[in-house]
Backbone as numpy.savetxt, mean C-alpha at the origin, in Angstrom:
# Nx Ny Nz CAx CAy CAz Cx Cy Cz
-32.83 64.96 -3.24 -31.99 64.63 -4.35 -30.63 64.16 -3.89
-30.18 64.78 -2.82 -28.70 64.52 -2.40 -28.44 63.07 -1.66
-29.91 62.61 -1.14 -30.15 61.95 -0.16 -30.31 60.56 -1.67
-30.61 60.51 -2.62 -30.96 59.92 -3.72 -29.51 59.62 -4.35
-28.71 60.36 -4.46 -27.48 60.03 -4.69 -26.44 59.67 -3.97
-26.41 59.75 -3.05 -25.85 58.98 -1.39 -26.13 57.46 -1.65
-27.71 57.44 -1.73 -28.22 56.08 -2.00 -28.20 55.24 -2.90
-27.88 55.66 -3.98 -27.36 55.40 -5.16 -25.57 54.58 -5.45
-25.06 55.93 -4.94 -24.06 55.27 -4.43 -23.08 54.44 -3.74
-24.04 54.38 -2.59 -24.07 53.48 -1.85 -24.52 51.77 -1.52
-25.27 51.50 -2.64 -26.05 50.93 -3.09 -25.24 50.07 -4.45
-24.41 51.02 -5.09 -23.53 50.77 -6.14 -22.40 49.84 -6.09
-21.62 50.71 -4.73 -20.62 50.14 -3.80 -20.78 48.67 -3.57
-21.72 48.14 -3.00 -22.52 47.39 -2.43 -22.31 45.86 -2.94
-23.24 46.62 -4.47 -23.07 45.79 -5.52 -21.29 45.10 -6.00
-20.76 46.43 -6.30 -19.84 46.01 -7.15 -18.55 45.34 -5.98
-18.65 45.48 -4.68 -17.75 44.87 -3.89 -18.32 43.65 -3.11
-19.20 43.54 -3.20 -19.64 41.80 -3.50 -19.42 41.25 -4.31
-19.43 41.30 -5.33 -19.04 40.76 -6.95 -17.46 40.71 -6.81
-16.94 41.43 -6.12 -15.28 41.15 -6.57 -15.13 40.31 -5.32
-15.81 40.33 -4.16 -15.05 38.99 -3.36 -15.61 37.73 -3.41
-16.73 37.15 -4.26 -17.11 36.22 -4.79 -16.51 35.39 -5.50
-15.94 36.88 -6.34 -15.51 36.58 -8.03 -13.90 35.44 -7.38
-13.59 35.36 -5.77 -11.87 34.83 -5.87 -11.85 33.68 -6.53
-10.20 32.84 -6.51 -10.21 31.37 -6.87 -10.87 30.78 -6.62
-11.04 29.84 -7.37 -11.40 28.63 -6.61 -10.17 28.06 -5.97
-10.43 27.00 -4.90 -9.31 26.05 -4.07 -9.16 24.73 -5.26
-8.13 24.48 -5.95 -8.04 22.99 -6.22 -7.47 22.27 -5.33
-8.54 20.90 -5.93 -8.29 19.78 -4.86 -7.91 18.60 -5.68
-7.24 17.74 -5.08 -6.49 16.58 -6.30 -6.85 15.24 -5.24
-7.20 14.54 -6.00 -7.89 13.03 -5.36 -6.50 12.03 -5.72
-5.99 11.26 -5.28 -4.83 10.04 -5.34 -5.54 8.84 -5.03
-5.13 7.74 -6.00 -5.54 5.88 -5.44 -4.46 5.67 -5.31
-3.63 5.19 -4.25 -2.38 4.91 -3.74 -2.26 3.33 -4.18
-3.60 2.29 -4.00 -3.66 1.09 -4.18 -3.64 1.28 -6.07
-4.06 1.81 -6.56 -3.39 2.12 -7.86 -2.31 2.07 -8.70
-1.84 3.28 -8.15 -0.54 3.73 -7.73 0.81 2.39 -7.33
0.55 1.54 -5.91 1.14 0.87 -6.22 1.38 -0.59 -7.27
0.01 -1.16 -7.72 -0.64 -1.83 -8.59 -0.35 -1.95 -9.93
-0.25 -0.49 -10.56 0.63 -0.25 -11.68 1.73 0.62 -12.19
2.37 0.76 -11.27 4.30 1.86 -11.47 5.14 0.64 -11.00
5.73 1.42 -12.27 6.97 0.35 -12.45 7.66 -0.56 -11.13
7.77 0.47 -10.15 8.05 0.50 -8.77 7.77 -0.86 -8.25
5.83 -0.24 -8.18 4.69 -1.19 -7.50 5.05 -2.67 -7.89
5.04 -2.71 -9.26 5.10 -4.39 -9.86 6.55 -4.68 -9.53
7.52 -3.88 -9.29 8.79 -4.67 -8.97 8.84 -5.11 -7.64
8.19 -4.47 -6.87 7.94 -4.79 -4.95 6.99 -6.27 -5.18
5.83 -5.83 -5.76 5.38 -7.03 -6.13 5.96 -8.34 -6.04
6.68 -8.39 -7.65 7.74 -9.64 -7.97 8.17 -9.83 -6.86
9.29 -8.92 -6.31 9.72 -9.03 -4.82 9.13 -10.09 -3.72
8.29 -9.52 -3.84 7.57 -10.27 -2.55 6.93 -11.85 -3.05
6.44 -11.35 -4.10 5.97 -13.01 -4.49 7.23 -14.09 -4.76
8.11 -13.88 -5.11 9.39 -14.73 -5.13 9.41 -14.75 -3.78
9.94 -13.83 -2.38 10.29 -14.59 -1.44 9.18 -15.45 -0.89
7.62 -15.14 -1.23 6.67 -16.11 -1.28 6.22 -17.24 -1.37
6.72 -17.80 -2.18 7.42 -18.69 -3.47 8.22 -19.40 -2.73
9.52 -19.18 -2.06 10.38 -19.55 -2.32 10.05 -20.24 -0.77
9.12 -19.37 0.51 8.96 -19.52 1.63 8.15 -20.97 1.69
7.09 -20.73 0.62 6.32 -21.88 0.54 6.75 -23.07 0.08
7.97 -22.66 -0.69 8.53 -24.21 -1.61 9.35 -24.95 -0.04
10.08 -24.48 0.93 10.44 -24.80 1.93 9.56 -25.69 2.86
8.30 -24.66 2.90 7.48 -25.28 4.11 6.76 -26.48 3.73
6.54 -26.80 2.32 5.94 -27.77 1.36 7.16 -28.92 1.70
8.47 -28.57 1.50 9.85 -29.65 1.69 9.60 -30.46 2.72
9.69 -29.26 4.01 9.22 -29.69 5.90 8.22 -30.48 5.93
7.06 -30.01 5.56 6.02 -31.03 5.34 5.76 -32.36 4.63
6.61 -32.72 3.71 6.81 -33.39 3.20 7.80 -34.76 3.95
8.76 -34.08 4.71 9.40 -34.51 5.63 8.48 -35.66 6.52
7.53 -34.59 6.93 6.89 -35.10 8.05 6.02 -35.91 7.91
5.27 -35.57 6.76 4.29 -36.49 6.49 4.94 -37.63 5.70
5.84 -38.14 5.91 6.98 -39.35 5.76 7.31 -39.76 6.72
7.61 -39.05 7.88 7.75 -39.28 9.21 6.21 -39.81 9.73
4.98 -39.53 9.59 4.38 -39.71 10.07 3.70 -41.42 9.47
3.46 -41.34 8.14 3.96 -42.45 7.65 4.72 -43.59 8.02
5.81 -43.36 8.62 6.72 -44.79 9.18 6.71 -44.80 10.37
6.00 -43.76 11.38 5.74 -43.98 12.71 4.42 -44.61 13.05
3.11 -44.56 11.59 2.04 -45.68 11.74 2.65 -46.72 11.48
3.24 -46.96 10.60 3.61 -48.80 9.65 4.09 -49.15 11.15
5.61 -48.41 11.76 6.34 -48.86 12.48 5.81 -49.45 13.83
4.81 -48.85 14.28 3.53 -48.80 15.59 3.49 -49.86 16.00
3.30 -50.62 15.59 3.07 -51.96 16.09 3.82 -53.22 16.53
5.67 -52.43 15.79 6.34 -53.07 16.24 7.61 -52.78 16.87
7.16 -51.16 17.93 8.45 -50.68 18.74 7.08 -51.07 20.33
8.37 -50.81 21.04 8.47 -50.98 22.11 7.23 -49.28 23.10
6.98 -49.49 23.90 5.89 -48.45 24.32 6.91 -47.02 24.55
8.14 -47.46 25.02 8.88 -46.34 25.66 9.39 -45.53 23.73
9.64 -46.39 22.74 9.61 -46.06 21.44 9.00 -45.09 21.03
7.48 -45.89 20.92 6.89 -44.96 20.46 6.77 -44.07 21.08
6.19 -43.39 22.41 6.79 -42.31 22.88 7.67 -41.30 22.74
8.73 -41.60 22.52 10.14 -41.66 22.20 9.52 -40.46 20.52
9.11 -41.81 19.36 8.77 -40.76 17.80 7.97 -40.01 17.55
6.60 -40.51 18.80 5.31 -39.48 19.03 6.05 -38.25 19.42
6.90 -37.87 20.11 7.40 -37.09 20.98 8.14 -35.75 19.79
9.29 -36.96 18.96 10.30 -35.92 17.88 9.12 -35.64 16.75
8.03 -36.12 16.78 6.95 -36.18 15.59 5.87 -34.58 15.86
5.61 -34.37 17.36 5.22 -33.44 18.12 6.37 -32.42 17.81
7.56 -32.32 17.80 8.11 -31.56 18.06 9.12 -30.84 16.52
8.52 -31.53 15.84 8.91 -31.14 14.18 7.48 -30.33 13.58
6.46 -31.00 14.01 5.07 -29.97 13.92 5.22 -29.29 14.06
5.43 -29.02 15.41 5.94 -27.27 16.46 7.04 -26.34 15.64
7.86 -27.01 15.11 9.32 -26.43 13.97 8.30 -25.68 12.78
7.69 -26.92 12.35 7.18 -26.54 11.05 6.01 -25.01 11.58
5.14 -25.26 12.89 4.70 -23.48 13.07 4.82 -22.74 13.04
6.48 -22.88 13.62 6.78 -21.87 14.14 7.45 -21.11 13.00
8.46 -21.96 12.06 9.04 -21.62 11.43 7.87 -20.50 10.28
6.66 -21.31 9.70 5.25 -20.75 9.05 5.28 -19.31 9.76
5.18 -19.27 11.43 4.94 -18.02 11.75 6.37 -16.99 11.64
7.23 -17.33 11.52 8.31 -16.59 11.17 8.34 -16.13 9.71
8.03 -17.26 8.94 8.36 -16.53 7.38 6.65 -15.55 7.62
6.15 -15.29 8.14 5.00 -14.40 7.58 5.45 -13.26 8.45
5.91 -13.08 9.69 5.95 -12.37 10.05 7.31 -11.17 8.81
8.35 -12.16 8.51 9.13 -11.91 7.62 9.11 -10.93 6.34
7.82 -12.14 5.93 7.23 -10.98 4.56 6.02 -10.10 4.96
5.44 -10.03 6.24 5.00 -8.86 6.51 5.72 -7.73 6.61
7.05 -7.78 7.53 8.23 -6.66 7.35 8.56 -6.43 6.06
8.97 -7.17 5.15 9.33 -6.86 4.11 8.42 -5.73 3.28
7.10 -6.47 3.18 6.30 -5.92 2.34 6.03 -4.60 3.36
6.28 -4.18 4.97 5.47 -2.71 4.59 6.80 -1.84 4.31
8.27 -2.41 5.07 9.55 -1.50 3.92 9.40 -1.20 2.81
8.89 -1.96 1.92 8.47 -1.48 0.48 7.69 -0.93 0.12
6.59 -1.27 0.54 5.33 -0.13 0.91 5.62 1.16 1.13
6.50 1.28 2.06 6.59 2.27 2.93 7.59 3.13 1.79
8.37 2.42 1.90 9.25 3.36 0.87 9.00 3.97 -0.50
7.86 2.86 -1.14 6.99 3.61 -2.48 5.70 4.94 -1.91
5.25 4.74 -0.52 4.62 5.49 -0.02 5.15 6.85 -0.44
6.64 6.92 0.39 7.78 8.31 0.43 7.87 8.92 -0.58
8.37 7.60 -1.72 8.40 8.17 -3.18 7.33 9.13 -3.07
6.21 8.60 -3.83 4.67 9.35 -3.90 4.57 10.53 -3.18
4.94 10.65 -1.67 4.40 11.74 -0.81 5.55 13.07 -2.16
6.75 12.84 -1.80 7.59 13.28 -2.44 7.45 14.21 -3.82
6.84 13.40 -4.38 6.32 13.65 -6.06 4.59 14.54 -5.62
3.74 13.73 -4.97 2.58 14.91 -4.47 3.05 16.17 -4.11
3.56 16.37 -3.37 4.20 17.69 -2.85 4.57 18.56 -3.84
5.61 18.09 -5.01 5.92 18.49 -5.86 4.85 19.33 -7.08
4.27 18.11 -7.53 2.84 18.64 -8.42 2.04 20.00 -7.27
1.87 19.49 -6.15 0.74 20.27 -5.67 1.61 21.59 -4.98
2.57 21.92 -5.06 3.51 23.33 -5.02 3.35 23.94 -6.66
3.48 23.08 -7.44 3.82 23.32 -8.70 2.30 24.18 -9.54
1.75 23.07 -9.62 0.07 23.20 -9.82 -0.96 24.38 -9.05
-0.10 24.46 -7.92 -1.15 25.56 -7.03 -2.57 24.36 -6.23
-2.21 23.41 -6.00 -3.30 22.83 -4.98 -3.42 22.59 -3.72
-4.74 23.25 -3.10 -4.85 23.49 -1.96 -4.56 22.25 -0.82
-5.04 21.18 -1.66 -5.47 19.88 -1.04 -5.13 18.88 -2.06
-4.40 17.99 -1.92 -4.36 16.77 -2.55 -4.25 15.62 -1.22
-5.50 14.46 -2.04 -6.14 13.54 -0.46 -6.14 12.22 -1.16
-5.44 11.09 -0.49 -5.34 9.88 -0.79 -6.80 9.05 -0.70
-7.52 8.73 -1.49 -8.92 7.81 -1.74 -9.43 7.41 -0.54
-8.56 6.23 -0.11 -8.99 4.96 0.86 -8.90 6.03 1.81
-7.73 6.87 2.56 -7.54 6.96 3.76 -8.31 8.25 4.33
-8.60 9.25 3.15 -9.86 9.83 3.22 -11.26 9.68 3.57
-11.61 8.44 2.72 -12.59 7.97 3.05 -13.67 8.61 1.59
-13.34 8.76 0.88 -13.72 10.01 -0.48 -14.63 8.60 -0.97
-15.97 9.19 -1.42 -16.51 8.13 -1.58 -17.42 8.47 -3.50
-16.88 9.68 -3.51 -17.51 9.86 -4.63 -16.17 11.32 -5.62
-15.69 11.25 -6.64 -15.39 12.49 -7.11 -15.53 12.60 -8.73
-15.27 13.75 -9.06 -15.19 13.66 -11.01 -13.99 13.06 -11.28
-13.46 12.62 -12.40 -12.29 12.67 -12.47 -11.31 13.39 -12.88
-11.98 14.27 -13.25 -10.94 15.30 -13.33 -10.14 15.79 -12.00
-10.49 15.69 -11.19 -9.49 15.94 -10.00 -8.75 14.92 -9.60
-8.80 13.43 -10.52 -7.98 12.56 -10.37 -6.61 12.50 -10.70
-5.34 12.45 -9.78 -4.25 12.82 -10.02 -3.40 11.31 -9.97
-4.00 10.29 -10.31 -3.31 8.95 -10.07 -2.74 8.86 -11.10
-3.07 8.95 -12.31 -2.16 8.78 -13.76 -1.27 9.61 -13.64
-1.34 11.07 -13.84 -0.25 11.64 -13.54 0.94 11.29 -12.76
0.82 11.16 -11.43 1.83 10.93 -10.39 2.33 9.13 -11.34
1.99 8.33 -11.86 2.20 7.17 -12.21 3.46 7.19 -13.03
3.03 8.46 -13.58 4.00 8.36 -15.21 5.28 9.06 -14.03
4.84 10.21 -13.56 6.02 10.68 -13.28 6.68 9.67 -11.90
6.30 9.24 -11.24 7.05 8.52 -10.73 7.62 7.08 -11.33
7.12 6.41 -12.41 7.80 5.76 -13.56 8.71 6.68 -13.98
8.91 7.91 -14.63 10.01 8.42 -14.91 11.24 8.85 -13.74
10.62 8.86 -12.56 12.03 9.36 -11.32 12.40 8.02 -11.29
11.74 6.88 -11.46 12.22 5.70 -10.99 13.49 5.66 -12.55
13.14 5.53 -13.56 14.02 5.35 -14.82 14.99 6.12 -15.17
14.70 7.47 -14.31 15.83 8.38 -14.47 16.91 7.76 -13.26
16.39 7.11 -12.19 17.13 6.88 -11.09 18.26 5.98 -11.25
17.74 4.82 -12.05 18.08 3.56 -12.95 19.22 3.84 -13.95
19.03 5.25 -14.50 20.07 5.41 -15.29 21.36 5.74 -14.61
21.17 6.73 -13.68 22.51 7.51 -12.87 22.86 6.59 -12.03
């Protein structure tokens, strides 16, 4: 009998302290689209504009240069036939060497708005990290993981935290705007 209630008890134990360390939290986890994120906050579309104007403005140049040239190149056929050999040489030569301008210059403005665009990037990145941190101190989440750089290939959406962070970083940006 004693040996029956030992076992009993023991048995009870068993039960009921498995059940309470089962029973803990769960971990929340919060999913982010950063390409989202920058795509539609106020932020994102102003970097945007940004960049497509100096875009714009890079290409209306290199379109000018070219235009140049292919005018230049133009009066160095008509002209062909009636300069001298050391001449033409001579426009083949500044004709070669306005091409080379116009590359180089092409590879400068990209390298240009490549800098540009990841400063801005980079700096709407900060924002975001900034504001994540915030929610996920606030909220109690274990893990909050950016889409692409994860590699997350499937989730519900309810653990989607891209709208959220949108509005509120539209609002730090409008509160920023005001002060």
């Amino acid at each position: 009998m004693k040996i029956g209630k030992i076992a009993f008890i023991t048995i009870s134990f068993i039960f009921f302290s498995a059940g309470y360390s089962y029973g803990a939290d769960v971990a929340k986890i919060g999913i982010i689209d950063f390409q989202r994120i920058f795509e539609t906050s106020s932020a994102g579309k102003l970097v945007q504009s940004e960049i497509n104007k100096k875009w714009e403005k890079m290409l209306a140049d290199l379109k000018k240069k070219g235009a140049v040239i292919e005018e230049l190149k133009k009066k160095l056929e008509r002209d062909e036939l009636v300069m001298s050999k050391k001449m033409r040489e001579e426009k083949g030569r500044e004709f070669r060497i306005k091409i080379n301008d116009i590359k180089a210059l092409k590879k400068r403005y990209s390298t240009e708005l490549g800098d540009l665009e990841n400063r801005l990037i980079t700096r709407i990145k900060k924002d975001v990290l900034g504001i994540v941190k915030e929610v996920g101190k606030k909220e109690g989440y274990l893990l909050i993981i950016e889409k692409r750089e994860a590699g997350v290939m499937y989730y519900p959406n309810a653990i989607d935290l891209t709208d959220k962070l949108i509005q509120l970083y539209n609002k730090k940006e409008a509160d920023k705007k005001k002060s």
